[in-house]
DRENGUGU-199752 format. One record per residue (C-alpha): x, y, z. Coordinates in pm, whole numbers, plus 50000, padded with zeros to 5 digits. Each point is the difference from the previous one (the first is absolute). Layout:
N
XYZ ...
//
This chain:
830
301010651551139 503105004249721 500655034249864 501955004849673 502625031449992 496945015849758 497975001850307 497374974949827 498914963550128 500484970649814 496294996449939 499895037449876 502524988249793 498434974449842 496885019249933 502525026849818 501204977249827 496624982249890 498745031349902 503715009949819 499844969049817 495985005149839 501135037349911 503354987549839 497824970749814 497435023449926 502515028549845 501744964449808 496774998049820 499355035249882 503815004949946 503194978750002 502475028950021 498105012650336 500864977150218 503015015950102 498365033250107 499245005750301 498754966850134 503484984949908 501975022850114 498794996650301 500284965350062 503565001049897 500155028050321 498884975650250 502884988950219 498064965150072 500334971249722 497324992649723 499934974149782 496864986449790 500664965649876 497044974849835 499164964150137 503474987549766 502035021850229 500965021649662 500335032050164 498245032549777 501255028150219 502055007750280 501235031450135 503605011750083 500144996350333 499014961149865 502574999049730 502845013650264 499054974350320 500644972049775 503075013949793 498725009149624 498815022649819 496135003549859 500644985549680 501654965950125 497324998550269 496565009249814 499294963049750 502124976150235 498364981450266 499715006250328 500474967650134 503474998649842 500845030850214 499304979550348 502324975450179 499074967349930 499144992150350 497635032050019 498404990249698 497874974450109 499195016350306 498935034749759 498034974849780 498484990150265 498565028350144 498665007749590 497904970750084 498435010150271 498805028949854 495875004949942 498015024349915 498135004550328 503985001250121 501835016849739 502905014050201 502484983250248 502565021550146 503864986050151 503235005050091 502684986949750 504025010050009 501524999049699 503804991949928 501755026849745 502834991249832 502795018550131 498335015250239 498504994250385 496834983450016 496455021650095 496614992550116 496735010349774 496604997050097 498654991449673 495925001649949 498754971949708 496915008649845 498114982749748 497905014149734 496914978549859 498335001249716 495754996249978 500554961749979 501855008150310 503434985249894 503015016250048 501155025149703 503125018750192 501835003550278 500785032850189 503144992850253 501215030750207 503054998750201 501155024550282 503375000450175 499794995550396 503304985850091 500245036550269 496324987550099 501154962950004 503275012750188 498125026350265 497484969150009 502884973950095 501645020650258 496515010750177 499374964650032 503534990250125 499715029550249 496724987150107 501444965950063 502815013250177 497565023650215 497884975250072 502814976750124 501415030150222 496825009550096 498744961450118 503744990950111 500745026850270 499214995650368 498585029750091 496435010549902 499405014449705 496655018649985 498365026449711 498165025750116 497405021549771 498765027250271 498744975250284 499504969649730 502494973950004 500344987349592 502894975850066 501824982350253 503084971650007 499564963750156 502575017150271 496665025350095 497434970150048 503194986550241 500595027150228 496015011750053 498954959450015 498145006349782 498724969649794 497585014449678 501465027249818 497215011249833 498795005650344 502585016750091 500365023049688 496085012350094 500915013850371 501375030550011 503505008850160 498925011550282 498484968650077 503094986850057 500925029250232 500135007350351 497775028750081 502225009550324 498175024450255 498975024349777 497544984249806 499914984249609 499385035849865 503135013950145 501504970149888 498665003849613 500845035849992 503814990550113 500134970449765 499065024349703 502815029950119 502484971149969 498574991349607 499875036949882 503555001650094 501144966449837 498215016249678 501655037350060 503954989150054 499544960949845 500734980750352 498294999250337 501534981050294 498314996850331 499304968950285 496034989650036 498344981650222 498384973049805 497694974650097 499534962549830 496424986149930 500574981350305 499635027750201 503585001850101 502475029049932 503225004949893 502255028950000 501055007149600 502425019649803 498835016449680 500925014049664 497305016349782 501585002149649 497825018749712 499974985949687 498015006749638 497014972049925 498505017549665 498725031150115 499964998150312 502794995550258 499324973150260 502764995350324 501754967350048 500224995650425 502504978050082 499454989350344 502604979750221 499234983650372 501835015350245 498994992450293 502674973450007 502665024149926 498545022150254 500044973550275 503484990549894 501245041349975 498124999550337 502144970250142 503015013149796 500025036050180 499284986550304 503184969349926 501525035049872 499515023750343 501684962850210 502264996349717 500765036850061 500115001150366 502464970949953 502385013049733 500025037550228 501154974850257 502314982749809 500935032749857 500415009050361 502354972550052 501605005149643 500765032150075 501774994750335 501694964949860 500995027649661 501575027750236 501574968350201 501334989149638 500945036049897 501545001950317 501814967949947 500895004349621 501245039250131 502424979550250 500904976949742 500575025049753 502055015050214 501944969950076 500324988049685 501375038949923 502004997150253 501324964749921 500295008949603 502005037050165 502164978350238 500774974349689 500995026049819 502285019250211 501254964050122 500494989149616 501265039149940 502574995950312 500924962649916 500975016449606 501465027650199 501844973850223 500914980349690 501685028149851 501625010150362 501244964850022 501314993949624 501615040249994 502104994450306 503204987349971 500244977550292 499304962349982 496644992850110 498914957049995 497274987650208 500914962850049 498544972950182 501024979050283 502084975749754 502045030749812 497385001749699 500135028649865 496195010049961 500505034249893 502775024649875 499865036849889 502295012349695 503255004050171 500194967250107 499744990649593 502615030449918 502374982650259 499754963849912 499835006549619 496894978450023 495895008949894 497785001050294 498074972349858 503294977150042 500525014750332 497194988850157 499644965850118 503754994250059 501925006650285 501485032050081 503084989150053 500214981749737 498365026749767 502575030050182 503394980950067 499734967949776 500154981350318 498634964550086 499615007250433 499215031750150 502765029750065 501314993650359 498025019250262 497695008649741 497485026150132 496684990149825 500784965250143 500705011950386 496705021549927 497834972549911 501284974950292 500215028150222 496565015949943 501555039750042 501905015849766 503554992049945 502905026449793 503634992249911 502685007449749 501594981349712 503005006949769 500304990249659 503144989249789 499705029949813 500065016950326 496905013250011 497915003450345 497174989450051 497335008250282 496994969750064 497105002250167 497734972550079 496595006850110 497074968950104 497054997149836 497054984150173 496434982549859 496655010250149 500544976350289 503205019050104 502444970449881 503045005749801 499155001049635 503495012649895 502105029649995 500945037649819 503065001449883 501635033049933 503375000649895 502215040049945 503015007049832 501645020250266 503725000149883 499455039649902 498035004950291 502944982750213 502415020749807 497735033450066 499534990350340 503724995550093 500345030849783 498125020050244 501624983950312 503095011949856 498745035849904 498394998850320 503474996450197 501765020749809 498115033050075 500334994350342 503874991949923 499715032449821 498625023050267 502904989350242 501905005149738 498865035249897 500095008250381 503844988849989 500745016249742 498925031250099 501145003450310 503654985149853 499955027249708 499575026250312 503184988650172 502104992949669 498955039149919 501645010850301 503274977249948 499755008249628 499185038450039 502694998050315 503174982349818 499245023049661 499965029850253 503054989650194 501934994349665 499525034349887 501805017250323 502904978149931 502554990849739 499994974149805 503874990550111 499104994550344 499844966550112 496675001850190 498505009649612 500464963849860 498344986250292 497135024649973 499794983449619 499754969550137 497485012450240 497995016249670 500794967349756 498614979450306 497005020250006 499595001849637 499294960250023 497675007250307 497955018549751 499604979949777 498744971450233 497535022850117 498995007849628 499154968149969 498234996950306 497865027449895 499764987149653 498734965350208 498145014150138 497455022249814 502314998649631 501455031850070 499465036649764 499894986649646 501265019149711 497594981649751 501135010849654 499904982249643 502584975649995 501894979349779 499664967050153 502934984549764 502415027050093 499604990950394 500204966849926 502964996649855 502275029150171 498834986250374 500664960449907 503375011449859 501355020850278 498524977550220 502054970949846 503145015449926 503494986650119 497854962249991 500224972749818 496264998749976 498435008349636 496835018449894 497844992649735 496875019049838 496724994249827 498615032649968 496855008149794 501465027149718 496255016050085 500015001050337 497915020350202 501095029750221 499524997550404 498605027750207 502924994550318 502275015250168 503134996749843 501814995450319 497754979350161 499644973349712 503424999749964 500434991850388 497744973049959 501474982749700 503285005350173 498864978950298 498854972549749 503594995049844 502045002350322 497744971450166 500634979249693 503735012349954 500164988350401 497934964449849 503024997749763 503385001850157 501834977749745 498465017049691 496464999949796 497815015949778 497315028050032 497504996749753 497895032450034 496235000049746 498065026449969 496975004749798 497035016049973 496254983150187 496775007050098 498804998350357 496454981149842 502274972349885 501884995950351 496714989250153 501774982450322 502025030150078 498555027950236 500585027449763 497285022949868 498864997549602 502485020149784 503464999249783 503154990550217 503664994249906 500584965950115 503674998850132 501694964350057 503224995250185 501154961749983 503284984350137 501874968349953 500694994250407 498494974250191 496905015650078 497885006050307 498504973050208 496364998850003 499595001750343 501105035550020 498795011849654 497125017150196 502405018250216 502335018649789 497995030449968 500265000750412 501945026950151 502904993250164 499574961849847 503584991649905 501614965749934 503695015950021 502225014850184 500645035350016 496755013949883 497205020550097 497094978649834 498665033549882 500864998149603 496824976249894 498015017950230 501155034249877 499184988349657 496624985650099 498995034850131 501275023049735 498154974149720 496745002650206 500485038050034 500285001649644 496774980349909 501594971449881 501084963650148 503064974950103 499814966549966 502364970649998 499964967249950 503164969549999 501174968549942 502894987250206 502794991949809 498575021349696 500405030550149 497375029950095 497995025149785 498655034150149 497185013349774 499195039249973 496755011749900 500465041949911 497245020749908 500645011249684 499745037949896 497815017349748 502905021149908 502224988049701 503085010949870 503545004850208 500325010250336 501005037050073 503705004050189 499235023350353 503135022450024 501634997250370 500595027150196 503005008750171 499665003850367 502665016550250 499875017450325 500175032150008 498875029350206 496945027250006 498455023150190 496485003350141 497574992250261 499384966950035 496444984050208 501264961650136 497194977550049 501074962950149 499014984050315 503644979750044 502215022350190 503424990949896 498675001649631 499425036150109 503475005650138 501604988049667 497985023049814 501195034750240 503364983049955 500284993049607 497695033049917 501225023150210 502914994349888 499185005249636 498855032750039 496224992850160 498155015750244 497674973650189 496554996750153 499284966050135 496834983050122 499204963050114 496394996949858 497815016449722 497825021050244 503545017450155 500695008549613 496935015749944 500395022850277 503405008349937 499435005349627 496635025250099 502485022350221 502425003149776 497925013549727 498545024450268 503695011550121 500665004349599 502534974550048 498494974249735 502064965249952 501424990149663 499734967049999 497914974650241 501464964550079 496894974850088 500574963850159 497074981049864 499554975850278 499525013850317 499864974850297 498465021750239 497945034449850 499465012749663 501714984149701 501325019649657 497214994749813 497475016250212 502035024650089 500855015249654 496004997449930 500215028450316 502875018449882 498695005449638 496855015350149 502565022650228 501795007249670 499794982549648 503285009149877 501634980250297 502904980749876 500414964050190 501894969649961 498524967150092 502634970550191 499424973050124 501164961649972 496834986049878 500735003549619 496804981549852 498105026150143 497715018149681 501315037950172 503844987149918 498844989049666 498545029849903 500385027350259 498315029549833 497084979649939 499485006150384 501365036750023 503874995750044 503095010749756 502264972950059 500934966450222 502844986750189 500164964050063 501664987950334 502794988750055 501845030849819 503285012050033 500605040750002 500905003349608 496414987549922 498455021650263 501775030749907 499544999049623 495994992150079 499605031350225 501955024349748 497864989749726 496935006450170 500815033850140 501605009949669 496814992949791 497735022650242 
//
């Protein structure tokens, strides 16, 4: 049944209009201006089409909803024809259905869509009725038209869905069953399939439980449980629950269902969708039990996994560990082979590691720096050949012996230039203990050589200088008794008697004893040095002249104008410089030349010299004689090492010491026929400016008075001094050894007899010495006044005496003047 949006049929429709159309004749007749009220009005209202045409097709009315479906207005419409309005293809078909029209079948209803200009085409259901006339021919036309392109569209899409559902619902495998209550309504081919069943209607009139398995409990049970599982498919919308089904063959299956609710008009019917699976339950059956061996077999295997994985673990730990270590051992081999490279390359010996022919396979950085060559040229050629431009090996060669030898080999070569060198060949075997090839590892030792003879010589001459010290002090005892003696002797006689001049003699002689033992002492330990700021220039040139006067050897002199000053003993230096010049006057007895330099250096620039860093006067005394042989170059600085007649070999020596005492160095190098050059190296002074003149002080004997404490362990040094100070006025105390002093010294004080002045031996052979004993006698009394003596003058307590407690010193040997003048000074300052 159609419904129009007024709510009214189509056939109510026509009958409104049938009866509108006899009313809106009727009022026509009576009136011509009433046809527009109401009836018209109306009919213009309705939202369905109207048109009245006659059997020509001229059309007398049509309403607006007319005029507006096909495009114009009521004026252009109402006269024209109604066949000009239709498509020329529809027109035949619309004149058609005119035809068929009779009175006992007025009305014929379809479905027409019409295509507006401009705009989308719609679907009308247009009703055609014809109106007769008593001879029962046809006098108009009523044609109503009412959109249903939504119907036509709901209409299209119901019946696509229903195609579509009735594919899915015939195409699907499982059964597909509706259920109203216990009446099955539908079911798919799939159903007919999985019950065998073969009639559908048949099937359609048993009920579902039919197809059920009533189970131990009976069919009610069963239709009681079958309707729980429905109400709740209806209350949440899906049910899903396994049945035991059975076919119409009797047989049963185990199924799997899905009750799904769904609207059919007013009532709500369920859609079962049932699935056979009783297969699937077999197979889960044989699955789980595949799945509990499959199990059984993987907790096995997992078993063994799980010891093979700790074994791995295990394994890959060790590995790890190796490979940790390995990658740890490469790189502290790569870090020490860097560290080696660097070793190698920063020292400055020659390093090659040939092969059995002389290749050189590789060289570190000194080899390069010595043959002027890259390493990359160095390699691959031979050494010799890359060292010496040679074409055959250096005789004895070393590396050679080593390699034909198979143990290590060393020797010595000397250069032209006069260099030394020190090789060392070492063999190099292959896994399989053969000779591969050899180390070679070549030293400059010409400074080591020097250094080495340097310390030989050192070496010898401080144990020359001990016997030497030991000489001289035992000599300066005896020469201060002859001294002290003849200087004693001369005052109790006069000067006109004949036994005076010999006693001169005597003195003169001893004089020249002195000074032998001087420079002994100075030999042997440098003797007491003066050290001052001194003018360097000014010693030069007044020793070299008086040294060279009444000769017919000249002096020349390069002198820097800013030279430094010296820290030296004036005495000393000038003893050593005149040593120089009387060995080269000696080199020179037919005339010459002295050329003396001096300048200023730097001990960082001497680097072969064994001098400390620091500024030096360089002094450099060269003569014009013919030189000193090589062979005994090394042995000038000997003591006692003379090559004439006549002398003591002690002037070189002397000069040696007294350079080394002051921190400095002697050197000397020649060329026979070109004569010999002595070289000075003077620390120089921070002091600048001129040296400052020490006034002299005038000594004579003369006498005193006092009490005197003697101190020496030599007896006859002891005699001299009752003689020579009793005699001056003196009173005397004597003692051999510091111990006998103390004690003397003690008793005195307690007798309140204290002594003025204290004379102290320093070297005791047997006992107590001076310097421990003044240590005692200070504690006894502070104020003591004692004189230190002794014949070792390099000893610190003669350099500075009061450093260690004394007022004054006394060298030995001394004659009485010296003695006398000592002892009054130190008594008169008390």
């Amino acid at each position: 049944m159609n419904f129009s949006p007024t709510g009214l049929t189509v056939e109510d429709l026509h009958k409104e209009i049938d009866r509108l159309q006899k009313q809106l004749m009727e009022a026509e007749k009576r009136s011509p201006d009433s046809r527009f009220f109401p009836y018209h009005q109306i009919l213009e209202e309705l939202p369905d089409l109207l048109c009245l045409f006659r059997p020509d097709g001229s059309i007398s009315y049509a309403n607006t909803a007319f005029c507006s479906c096909i495009g114009k207005s009521g004026c252009e419409t109402v006269g024209n024809s109604l066949f000009g309005c239709l498509p020329r293809n529809d027109r035949k078909r619309f004149l058609q259905r005119l035809s068929e029209l009779a009175p006992h079948k007025p009305i014929q209803t379809f479905e027409y869509r019409v295509n507006l200009s401009g705009r989308e085409a719609r679907w009308y259901q247009w009703t055609l009725k014809a109106l007769f006339d008593h001879e029962e021919r046809p006098e108009a036309y009523i044609l109503t038209g009412r959109d249903i392109t939504i119907l036509k569209g709901i209409e299209e899409d119901l019946i696509d869905a229903l195609e579509k559902y009735a594919t899915l619902f015939e195409s699907t495998n499982d059964a597909i069953v509706l259920i109203d209550r216990d009446r099955l309504i539908d079911c798919n081919t799939a159903a007919l399939k999985v019950f065998r069943s073969v009639d559908k209607e048949e099937f359609l009139q048993s009920g579902f439980l039919d197809f059920s398995f009533p189970g131990p409990d009976g069919r009610t049970a069963l239709g009681d449980d079958f309707h729980r599982h429905i109400t709740r498919a209806l209350k949440t919308g899906m049910e899903r629950f396994e049945w035991q089904c059975r076919r119409a063959d009797g047989s049963m299956f185990l199924s799997d269902i899905i009750l799904s609710p769904f609207p059919l008009g007013a009532r709500r019917v369920v859609a079962a969708i049932i699935r056979d699976i009783s297969e699937l339950k077999d197979t889960e059956k044989a699955l789980r039990k595949a799945y509990d061996e499959l199990e059984e077999k993987v907790r096995d295997r997992t078993k063994e996994l799980c010891e093979s994985n700790d074994k791995l673990l295990r394994e890959i730990r060790e590995h790890a560990k190796t490979e940790d270590d390995l990658r740890r051992s490469e790189e502290r081999y790569r870090r020490i082979s860097e560290e080696l490279d660097v070793v190698l390359n920063g020292i400055t010996d020659i390093i090659l590691l040939n092969d059995r022919d002389m290749n050189i396979i590789w060289a570190n950085r000194a080899a390069s720096e010595i043959s002027g060559l890259p390493v990359e040229e160095i390699q691959g050629r031979k050494c010799y050949e890359a060292l010496r431009n040679k074409s055959a090996p250096c005789e004895q060669c070393p590396v050679v012996q080593a390699v034909f030898t198979a143990s290590p080999r060393e020797g010595t070569m000397k250069t032209s230039d006069g260099t030394l060198w020190e090789i060392m060949g070492y063999p190099v075997r292959d896994e399989h203990g053969s000779i591969r090839g050899a180390i070679a590892i070549t030293r400059n030792i010409t400074d080591r050589k020097a250094a080495e003879e340097e310390a030989q010589k050192r070496c010898k001459l401080d144990s020359l200088a001990t016997l030497a010290g030991g000489i001289a002090h035992d000599f300066n005892n005896i020469l201060t008794v002859i001294m002290g003696n003849v200087s004693f002797a001369k005052m109790l006689i006069s000067n006109e008697d004949r036994i005076y001049g010999k006693l001169d003699d005597i003195e003169r002689a001893s004089l020249k004893a002195k000074e032998l033992t001087s420079q002994l002492m100075i030999f042997s330990k440098g003797g007491r040095l003066q050290r001052k700021p001194v003018m360097v220039d000014k010693i030069l040139r007044d020793t070299v002249h008086s040294t060279l006067e009444h000769s017919d050897i000249t002096a020349r002199f390069h002198i820097d104008e800013d030279l430094w000053m010296a820290d030296a003993d004036e005495a000393q230096l000038g003893q050593v410089i005149r040593n120089i010049v009387l060995n080269a006057k000696e080199a020179m007895p037919h005339g010459g030349a002295i050329i003396v330099e001096a300048r200023n250096c730097s001990g960082e620039n001497e680097k072969y010299l064994p001098i400390p860093g620091g500024n030096y006067v360089k002094i450099s005394i060269h003569d014009t004689g013919s030189g000193i042989d090589e062979s005994i170059l090394g042995n000038i600085f000997d003591p006692f090492f003379t090559t004439k007649q006549k002398c003591s070999g002690l002037g070189l020596a002397t000069s040696y010491s007294i350079m080394k005492k002051h921190g400095g160095y002697i050197c000397a190098s020649s060329f026979p026929g070109k004569g010999a050059t002595l070289t000075l190296y003077l620390p120089a002074s921070i002091h600048t400016g001129q040296e400052e003149e020490q006034p002299r002080e005038f000594q004579e004997a003369c006498a005193g008075s006092g009490r005197i404490l003697f101190m020496d362990d030599e007896a006859f040094i002891r005699d001299l001094a009752m003689s020579t100070l009793s005699h001056l006025g003196y009173e005397l105390t004597f003692a051999r050894e510091g111990s006998e002093a103390i004690e003397a010294y003690r008793m005195a004080l307690e007798q309140g007899k204290r002594f003025d002045a204290v004379i102290l031996d320093l070297t005791v052979a047997e006992g107590m010495g001076g310097k421990e004993c003044i240590r005692e006698l200070r504690k006894i009394d502070p104020d003591v006044r004692a004189i230190v003596s002794s014949g070792y003058t390099s000893d610190p307590i003669m350099t500075d005496p009061q450093r260690f407690g004394f007022s004054a010193f006394i060298a030995k040997p001394y004659n009485i003047q010296t003695l006398s003048t000592i002892l009054k000074k130190t008594i008169g300052e008390r």
